[in-house]
C-alpha positions as CSV (number, residue, x, y, z in Angstrom):
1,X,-3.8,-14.4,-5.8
2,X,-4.1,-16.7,-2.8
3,X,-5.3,-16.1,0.4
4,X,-3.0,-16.9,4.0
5,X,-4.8,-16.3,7.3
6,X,-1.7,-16.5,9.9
7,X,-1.8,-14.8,13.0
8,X,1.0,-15.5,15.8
9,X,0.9,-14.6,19.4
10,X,3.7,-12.8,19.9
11,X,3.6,-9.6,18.3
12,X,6.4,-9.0,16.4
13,X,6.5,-12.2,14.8
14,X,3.3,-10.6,12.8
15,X,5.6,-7.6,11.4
16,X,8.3,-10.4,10.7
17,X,5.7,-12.5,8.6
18,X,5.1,-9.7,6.3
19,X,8.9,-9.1,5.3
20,X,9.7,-12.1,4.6
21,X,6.3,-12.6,2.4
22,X,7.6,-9.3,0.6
23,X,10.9,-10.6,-0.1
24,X,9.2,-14.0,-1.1
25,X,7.0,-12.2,-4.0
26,X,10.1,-9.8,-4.7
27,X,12.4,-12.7,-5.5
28,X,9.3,-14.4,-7.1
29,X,9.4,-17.6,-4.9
30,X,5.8,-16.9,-4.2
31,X,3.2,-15.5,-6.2
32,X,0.7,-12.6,-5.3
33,X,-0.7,-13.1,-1.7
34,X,-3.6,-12.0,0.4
35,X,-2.8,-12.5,4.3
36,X,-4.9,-11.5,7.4
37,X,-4.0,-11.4,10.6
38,X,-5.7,-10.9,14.0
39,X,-3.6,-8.9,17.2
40,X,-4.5,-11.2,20.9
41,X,-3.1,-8.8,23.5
42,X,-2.8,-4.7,22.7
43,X,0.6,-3.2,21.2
44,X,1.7,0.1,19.5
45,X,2.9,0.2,16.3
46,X,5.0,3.0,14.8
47,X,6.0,3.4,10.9
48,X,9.6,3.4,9.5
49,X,10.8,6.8,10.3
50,X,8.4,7.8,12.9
51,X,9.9,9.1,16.5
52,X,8.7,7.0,19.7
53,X,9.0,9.8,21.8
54,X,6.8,11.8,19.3
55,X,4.1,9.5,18.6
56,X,3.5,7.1,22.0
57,X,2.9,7.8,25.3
58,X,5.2,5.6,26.5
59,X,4.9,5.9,30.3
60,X,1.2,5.1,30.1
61,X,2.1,1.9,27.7
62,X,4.1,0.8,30.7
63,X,1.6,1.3,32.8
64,X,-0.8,-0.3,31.1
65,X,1.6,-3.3,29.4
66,X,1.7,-2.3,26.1
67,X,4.7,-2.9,23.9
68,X,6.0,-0.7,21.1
69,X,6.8,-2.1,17.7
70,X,8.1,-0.8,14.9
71,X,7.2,-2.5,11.2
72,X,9.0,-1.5,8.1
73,X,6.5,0.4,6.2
74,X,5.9,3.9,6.7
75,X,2.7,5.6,7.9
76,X,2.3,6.7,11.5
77,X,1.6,4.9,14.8
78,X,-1.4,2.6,15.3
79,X,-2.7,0.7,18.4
80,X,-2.9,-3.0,17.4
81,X,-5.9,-4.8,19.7
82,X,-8.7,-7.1,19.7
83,X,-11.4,-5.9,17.2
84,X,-9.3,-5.3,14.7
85,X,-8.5,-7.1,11.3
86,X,-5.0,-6.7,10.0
87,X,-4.8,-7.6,6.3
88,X,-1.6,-7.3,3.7
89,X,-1.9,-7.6,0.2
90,X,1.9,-8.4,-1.1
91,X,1.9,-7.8,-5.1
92,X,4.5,-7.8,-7.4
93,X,4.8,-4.3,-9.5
94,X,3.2,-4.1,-12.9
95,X,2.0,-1.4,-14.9
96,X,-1.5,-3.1,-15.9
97,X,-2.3,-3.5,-12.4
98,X,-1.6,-0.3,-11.1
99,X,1.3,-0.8,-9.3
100,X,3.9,0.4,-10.9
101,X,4.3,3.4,-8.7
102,X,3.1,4.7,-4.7
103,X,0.3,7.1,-6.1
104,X,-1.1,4.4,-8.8
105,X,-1.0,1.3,-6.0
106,X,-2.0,3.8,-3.6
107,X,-4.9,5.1,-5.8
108,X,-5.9,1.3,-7.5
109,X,-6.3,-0.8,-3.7
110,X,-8.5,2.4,-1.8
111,X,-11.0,2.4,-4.9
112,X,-11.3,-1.2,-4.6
113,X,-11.3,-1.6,-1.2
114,X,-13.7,1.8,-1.1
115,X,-16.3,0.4,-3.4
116,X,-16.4,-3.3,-1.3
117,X,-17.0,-1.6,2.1
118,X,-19.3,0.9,0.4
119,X,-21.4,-2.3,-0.7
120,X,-20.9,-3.8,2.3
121,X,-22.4,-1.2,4.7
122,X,-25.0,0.0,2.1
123,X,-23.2,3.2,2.8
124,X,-20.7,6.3,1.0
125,X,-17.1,5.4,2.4
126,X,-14.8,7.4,1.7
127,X,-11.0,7.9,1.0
128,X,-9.2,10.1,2.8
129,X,-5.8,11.5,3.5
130,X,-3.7,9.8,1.1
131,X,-4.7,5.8,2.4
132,X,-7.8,6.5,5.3
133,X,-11.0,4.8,4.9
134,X,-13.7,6.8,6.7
135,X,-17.7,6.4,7.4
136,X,-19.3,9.9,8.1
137,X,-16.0,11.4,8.4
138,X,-15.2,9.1,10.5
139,X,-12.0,6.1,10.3
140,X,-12.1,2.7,10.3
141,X,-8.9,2.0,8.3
142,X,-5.6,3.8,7.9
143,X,-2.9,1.9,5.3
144,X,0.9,2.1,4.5
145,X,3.1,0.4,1.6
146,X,6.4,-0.9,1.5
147,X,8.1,-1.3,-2.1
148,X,11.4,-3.6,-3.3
149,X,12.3,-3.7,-6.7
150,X,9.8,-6.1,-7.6
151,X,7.1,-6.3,-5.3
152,X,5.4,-4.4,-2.6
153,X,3.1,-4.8,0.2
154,X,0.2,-2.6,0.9
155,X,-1.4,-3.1,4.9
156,X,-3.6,-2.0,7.4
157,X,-6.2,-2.5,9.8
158,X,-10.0,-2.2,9.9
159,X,-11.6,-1.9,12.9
160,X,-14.2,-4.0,13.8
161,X,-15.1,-4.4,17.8
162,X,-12.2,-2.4,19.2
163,X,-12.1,-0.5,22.1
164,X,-11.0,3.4,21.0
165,X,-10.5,4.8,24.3
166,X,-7.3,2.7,24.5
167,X,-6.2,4.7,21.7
168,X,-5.8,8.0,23.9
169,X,-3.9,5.8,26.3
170,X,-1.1,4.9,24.4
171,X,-0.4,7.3,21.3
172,X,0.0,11.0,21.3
173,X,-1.9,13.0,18.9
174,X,0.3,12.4,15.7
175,X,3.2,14.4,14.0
176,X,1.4,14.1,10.8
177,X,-2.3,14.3,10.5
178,X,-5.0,14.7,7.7
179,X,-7.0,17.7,7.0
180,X,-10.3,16.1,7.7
181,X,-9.2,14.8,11.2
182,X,-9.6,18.9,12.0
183,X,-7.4,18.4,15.4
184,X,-10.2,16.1,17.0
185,X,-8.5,13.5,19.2
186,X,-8.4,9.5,18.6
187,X,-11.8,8.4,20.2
188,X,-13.9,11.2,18.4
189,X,-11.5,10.7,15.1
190,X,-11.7,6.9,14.7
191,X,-14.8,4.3,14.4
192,X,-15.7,0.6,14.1
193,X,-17.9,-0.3,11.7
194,X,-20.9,-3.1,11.8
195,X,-19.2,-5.7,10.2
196,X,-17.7,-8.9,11.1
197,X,-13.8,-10.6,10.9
198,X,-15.3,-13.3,8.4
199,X,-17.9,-10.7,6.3
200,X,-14.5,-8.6,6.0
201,X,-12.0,-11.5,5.2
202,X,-14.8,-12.5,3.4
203,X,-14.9,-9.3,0.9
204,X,-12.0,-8.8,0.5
205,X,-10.7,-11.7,-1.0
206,X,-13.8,-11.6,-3.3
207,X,-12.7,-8.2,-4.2
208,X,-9.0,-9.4,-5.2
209,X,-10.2,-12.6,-6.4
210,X,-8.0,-14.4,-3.8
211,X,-10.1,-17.7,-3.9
212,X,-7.3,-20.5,-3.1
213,X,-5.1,-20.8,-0.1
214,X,-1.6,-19.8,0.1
215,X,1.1,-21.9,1.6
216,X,2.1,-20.2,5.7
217,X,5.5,-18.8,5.9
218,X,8.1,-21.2,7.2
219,X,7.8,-20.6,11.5
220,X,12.1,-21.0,11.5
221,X,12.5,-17.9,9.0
222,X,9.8,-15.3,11.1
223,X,11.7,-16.3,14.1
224,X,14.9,-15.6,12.7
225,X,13.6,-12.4,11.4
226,X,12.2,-11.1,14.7
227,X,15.0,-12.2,16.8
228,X,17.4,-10.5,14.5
229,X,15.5,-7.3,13.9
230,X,12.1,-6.6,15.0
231,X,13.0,-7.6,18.9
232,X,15.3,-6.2,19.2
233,X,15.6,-2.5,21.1
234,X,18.3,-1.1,18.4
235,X,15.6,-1.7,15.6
236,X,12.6,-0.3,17.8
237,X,13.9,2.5,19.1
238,X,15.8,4.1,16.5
239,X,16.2,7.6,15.2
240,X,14.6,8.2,19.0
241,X,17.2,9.7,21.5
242,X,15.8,7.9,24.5
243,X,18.0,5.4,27.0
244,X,16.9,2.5,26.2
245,X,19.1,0.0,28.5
246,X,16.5,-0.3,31.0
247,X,13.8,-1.2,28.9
């Protein structure tokens, strides 16, 4: 596995990046891959099939100057910002790595990426939900996966220095939620923990032995991508009955 750290500016040339590195392993013109990313200016980012209207607070992200996104991965709505560490691992399917269905991948990265933290912070993490990483009940790390026929990509964010009172100004409480979150609202639900970007980066490519660096994605091909689709309001706002034209 190799290792890309490539962030861009704008944000949904980040979501763009990750398709195109899925459809790269998929069609096996790049091999397994380890990316991070890092957000520069606060954005919302809903899952597949989640509702805008349903999970943001979207008057209050105007307010406040916060896009909405949408990536292509399921899950529920995050609040990208500063102080937090986006990573993706993008894997092609096998059966002796675990991958070969959502519950085994699901099931093989959290143990792996349970047991690094847990060393890490000389404390019990644990998994919760189906893909939540939590300290004392509390999370630092939700995930999602995206699958093809041959490859997949399993992301998410860990949260580092980030500031969780934005978090109850730009997402509602969500559609979906874990038993353990027991109804408590973002900033008493979520946590950073005492780590670092490059102590994280750091152990978790010596946890997927992702020692060499990978090749970016070409610029032309993520621009393409978010100017075709991830831009654009017809891909944002979809299965969401809202007027949109004023945007």
């Amino acid at each position: 596995m190799k290792t890309l750290d490539q962030s861009f500016d704008e944000p949904a040339m980040n979501l763009a990046c990750d398709e195109i590195l899925l459809n790269e392993v998929d069609s096996d013109t790049r091999e397994a891959t380890l990316r991070f990313w890092e957000p520069q200016l606060p954005f919302v980012v809903i899952g597949y099939g989640n509702n805008i209207n349903r999970e943001c607070l979207i008057e209050s992200c105007k307010q406040n100057k916060i896009q909405i996104f949408r990536r292509f991965s399921g899950g529920g709505a995050v609040l990208q910002a500063s102080g937090c560490l986006n990573y993706s691992l993008i894997l092609p399917i096998s059966t002796k790595e675990g991958t070969n269905n959502i519950s085994s991948t699901n099931c093989h990265i959290m143990k792996t990426h349970q047991g690094a933290f847990t060393e890490a912070l000389s404390h019990k993490v644990t998994i919760e939900g189906h893909t939540d990483l939590a300290l004392n009940g509390l999370k630092f790390s939700g995930n999602a996966q995206k699958r093809t026929k041959n490859a997949l990509v399993f992301h998410g964010t860990f949260l580092l220095n980030f500031d969780l009172e934005l978090l109850d100004k730009s997402l509602r409480m969500p559609s979906v939620q874990p038993l353990y979150r027991e109804g408590r609202s973002h900033d008493k639900f979520c946590t950073n923990i005492p780590l670092t970007v490059d102590s994280v980066k750091n152990l978790i490519k010596t946890a997927w032995q992702a020692n060499e660096t990978a090749k970016p994605v070409d610029g032309e091909k993520i621009s393409q991508l978010t100017n075709a689709k991830y831009s654009q309001k017809e891909w944002i706002y979809r299965q969401t009955k809202i007027n949109h034209e004023s945007e």
